[in-house]
C-alpha positions as CSV (number, residue, x, y, z in Angstrom):
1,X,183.7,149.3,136.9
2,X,182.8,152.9,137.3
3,X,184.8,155.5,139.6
4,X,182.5,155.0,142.9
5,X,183.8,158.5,143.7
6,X,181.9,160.7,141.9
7,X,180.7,164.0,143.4
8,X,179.0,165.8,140.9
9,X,177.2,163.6,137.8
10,X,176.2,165.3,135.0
11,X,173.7,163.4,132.9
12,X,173.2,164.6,129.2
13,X,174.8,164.7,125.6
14,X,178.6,166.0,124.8
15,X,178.3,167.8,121.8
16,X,180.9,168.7,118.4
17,X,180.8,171.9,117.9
18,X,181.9,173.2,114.3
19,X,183.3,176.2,113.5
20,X,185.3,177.6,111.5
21,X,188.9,176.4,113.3
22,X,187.3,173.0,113.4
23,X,185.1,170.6,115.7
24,X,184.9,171.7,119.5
25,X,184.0,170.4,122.5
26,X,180.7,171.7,123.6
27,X,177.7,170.2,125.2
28,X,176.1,170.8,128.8
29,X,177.6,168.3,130.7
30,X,181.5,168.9,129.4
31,X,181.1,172.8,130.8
32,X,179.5,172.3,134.0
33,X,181.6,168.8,134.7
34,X,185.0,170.7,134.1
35,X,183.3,173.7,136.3
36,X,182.7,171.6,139.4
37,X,186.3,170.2,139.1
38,X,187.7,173.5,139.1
39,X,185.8,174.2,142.4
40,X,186.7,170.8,143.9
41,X,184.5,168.1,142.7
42,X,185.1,164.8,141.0
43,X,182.5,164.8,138.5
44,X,181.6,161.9,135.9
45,X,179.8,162.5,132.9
46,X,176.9,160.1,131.2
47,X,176.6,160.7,127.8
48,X,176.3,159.0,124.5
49,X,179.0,159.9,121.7
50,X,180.2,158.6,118.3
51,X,184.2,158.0,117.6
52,X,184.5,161.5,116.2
53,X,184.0,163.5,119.7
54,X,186.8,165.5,120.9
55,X,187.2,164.3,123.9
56,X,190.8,165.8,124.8
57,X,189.4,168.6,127.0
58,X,187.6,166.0,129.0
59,X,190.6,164.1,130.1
60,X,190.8,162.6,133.5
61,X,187.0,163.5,133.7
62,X,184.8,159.6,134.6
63,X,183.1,159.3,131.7
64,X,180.5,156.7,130.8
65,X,179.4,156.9,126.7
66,X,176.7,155.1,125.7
67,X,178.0,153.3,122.1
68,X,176.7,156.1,119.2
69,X,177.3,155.7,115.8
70,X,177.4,159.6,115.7
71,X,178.0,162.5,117.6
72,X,175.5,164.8,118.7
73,X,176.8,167.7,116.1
74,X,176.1,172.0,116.1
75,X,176.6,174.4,113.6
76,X,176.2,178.0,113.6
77,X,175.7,180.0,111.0
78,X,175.7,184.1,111.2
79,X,174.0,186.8,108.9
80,X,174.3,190.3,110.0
81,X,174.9,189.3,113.6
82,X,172.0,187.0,113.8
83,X,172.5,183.3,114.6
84,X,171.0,180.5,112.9
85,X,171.8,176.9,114.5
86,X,171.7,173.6,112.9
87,X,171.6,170.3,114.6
88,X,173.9,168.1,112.2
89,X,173.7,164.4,113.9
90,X,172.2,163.3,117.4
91,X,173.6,160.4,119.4
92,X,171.5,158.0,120.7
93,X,169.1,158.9,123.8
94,X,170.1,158.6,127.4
95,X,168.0,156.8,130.5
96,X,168.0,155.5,133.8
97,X,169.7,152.5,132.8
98,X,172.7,154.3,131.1
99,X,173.7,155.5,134.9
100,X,176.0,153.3,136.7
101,X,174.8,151.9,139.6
102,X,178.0,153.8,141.7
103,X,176.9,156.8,140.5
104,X,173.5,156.7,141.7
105,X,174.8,157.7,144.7
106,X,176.6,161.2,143.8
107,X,175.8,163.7,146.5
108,X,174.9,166.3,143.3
109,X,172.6,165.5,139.8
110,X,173.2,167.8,137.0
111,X,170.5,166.6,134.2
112,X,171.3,168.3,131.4
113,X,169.6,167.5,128.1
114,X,170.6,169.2,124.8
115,X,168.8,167.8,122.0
116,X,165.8,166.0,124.1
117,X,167.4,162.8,124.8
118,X,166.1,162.8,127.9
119,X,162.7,162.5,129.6
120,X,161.6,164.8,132.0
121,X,161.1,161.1,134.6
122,X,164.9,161.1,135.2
123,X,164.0,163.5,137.7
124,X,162.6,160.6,140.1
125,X,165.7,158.0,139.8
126,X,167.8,159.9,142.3
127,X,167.4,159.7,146.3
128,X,168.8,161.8,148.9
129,X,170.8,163.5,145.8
130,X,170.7,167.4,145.4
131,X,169.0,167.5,142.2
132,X,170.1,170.4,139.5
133,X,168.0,170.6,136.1
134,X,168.9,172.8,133.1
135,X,166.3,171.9,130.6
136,X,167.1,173.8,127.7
137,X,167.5,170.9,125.3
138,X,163.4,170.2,126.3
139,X,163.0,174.0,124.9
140,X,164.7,173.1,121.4
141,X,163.2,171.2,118.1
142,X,164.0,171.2,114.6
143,X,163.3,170.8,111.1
144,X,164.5,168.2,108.5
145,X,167.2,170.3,107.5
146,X,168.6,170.0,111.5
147,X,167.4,174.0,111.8
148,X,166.7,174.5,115.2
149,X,164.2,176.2,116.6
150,X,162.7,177.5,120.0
151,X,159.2,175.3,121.0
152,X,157.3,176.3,123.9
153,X,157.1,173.3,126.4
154,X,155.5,171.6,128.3
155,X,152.6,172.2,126.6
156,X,149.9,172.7,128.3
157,X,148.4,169.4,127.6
158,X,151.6,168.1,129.2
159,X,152.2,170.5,132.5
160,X,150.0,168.3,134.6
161,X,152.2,165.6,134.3
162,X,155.7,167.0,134.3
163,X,155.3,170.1,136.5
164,X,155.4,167.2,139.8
165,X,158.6,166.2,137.9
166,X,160.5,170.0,138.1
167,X,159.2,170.2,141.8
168,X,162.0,167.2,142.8
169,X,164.7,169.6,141.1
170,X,166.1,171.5,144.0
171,X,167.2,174.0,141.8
172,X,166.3,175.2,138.2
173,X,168.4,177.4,135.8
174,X,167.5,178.0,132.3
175,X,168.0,181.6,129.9
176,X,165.2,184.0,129.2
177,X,166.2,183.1,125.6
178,X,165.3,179.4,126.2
179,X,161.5,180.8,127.0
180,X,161.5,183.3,123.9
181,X,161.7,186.2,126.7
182,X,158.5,184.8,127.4
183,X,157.7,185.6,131.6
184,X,154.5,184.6,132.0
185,X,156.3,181.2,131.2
186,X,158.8,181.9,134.0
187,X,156.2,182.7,136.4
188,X,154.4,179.3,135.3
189,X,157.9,177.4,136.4
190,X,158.7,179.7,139.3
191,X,155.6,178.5,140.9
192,X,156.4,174.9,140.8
193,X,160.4,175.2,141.1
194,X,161.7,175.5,144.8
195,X,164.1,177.2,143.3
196,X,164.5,178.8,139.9
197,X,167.2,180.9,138.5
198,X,166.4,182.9,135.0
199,X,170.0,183.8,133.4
200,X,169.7,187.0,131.3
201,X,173.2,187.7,129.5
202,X,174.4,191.1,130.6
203,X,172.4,191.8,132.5
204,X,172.6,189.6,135.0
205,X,170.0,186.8,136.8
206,X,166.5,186.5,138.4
207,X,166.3,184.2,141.3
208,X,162.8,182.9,142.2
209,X,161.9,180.9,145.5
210,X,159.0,178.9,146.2
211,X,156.7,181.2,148.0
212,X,159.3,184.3,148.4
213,X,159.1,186.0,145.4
214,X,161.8,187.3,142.7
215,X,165.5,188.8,143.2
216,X,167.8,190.5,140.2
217,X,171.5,190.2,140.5
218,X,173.6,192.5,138.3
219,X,176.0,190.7,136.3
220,X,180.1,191.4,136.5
221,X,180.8,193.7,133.8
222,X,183.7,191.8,131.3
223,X,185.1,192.2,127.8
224,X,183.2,189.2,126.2
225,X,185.3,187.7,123.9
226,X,183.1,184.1,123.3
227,X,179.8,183.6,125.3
228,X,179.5,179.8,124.7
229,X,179.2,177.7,127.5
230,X,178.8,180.7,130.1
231,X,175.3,179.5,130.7
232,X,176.3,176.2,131.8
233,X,179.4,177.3,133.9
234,X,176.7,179.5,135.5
235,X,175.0,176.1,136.3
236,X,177.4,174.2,137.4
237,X,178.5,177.3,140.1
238,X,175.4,177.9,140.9
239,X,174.2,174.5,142.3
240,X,177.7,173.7,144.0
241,X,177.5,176.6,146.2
242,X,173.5,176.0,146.2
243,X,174.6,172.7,147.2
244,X,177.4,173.7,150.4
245,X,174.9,176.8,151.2
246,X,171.6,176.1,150.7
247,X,171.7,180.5,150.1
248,X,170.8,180.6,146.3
249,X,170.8,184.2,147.0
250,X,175.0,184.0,147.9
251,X,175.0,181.3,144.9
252,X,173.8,184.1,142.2
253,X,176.6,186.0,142.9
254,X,178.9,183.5,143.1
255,X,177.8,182.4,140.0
256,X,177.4,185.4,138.3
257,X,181.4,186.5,138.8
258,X,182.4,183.1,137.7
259,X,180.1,182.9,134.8
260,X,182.0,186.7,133.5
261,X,185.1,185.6,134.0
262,X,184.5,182.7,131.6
263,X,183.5,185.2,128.4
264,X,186.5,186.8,128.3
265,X,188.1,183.5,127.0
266,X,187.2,181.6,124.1
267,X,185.1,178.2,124.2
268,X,186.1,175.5,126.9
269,X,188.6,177.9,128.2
270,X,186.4,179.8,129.7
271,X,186.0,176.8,132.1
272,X,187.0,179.0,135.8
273,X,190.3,178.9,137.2
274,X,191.6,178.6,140.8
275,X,191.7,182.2,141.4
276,X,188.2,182.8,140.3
277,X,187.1,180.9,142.1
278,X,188.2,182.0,145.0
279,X,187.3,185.7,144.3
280,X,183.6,184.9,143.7
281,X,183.7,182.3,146.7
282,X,184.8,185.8,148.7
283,X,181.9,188.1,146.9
284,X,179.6,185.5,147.8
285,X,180.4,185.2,151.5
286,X,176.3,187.2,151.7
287,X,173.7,186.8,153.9
């Protein structure tokens, strides 16, 4: 039976990173799950997963895997400071019915596809839950050599249907680079989003609310040693304290000094410690 006690469910596929020291943890779920620990929430992870995950970083995280024969697998390849990405296997997709029935209950959602194994309906399966959606694996597809590449979606043909979707999200967070810097697209979410936050690397974050317009926040100037994953931390603090608050302005911040702290170390290391924590908790004490 599943730990009833979960606070903070993140939905969505691990991933095995490869690099040159060898396979890492990656994935959604395993940096925003670790995240909400470190600010004092049991989270449980759905996922599906093959026997070669690396699993070690998760331990003592509630984790449900859906049986995979393989791993949803990365690789990154660089050419004169430009990244190419390749998807290298993809476990088997998630639903409803992959969510044990304790964990329906957790006070906070995180769905977090990577590589499209989830559709957009999720959304509706969870009541009385604050709902968080990063939807970046929706903005990915690839080739038949695994090359990924950036797709703009919904189509148009499909916004009628899924926009109703994204409304039961109580808050949204995806990169500029998901959208191809594209912000006429933002604009197109922002309007349907109650609220939306648009991460944009150094230089900080947008926040959009239904009906109230646009805000930049500045991001915390660090010495970036590995970037991966500070998206997803960003997440993570961002709907907690969206979550205690209901302030998303107070949760940008918040978000935005834990998110820098977790570049200056390299991969899941980066997930936020105590003391960070509590020093953006402090610079997000805003009105």
């Amino acid at each position: 039976m599943a730990d009833a006690n979960v606070h903070y469910l993140a939905i969505g596929h691990i991933a095995r990173d490869l690099t040159p020291e060898g396979p890492k943890l990656g994935g959604t779920v395993s940096f925003s799950a670790l995240t909400a620990r470190a600010m004092g929430y049991t989270p449980g992870i759905v996922t599906a997963c093959g026997p070669e995950a690396p699993l070690s970083a998760l331990a003592g995280v509630p984790l449900h895997a859906k049986d995979s024969a393989v791993c949803t697998t990365f690789e990154n390849t660089y050419n004169q400071g430009t990244r190419t990405q390749y998807l290298r296997g993809r476990a088997a997709l998630l639903a409803i019915d992959d969510v044990p029935t304790e964990w329906l209950r957790a006070p906070i959602v995180h769905i977090a596809p990577l590589d499209s194994e989830l559709e957009p309906e999720i959304l509706s399966a969870f009541d009385g839950a604050f709902i968080g959606l990063t939807p970046q694996g929706w903005f990915r597809e690839w080739d038949e050599s695994g090359r990924v590449r950036a797709r703009r979606w919904p189509s148009d043909a499909d916004w009628e249907r899924t926009a109703p979707l994204f409304a039961r999200a109580d808050a949204i967070v995806f990169s500029i680079e998901d959208v191809g810097g594209d912000w006429q697209l933002v604009e197109r979410w922002a309007r349907v989003a109650r609220v939306l936050a648009v991460t944009r690397g150094r230089e900080g974050c947008t926040i959009f609310r239904r009906g109230l317009g646009a805000r930049d926040f500045a991001a915390v100037p660090q010495a970036e040693v590995d970037p991966t994953g500070a998206g997803d931390v960003f997440a993570a603090a961002f709907f907690v304290h969206c979550y205690e608050t209901m302030d998303p302005h107070a949760a940008a911040v918040v978000a935005n000094h834990i998110a820098g702290a977790s570049v200056t170390r390299a991969g899941i290391a980066g997930v936020p410690t105590a003391e960070e924590i509590g020093l953006a908790r402090l610079k997000g004490g805003i009105g």
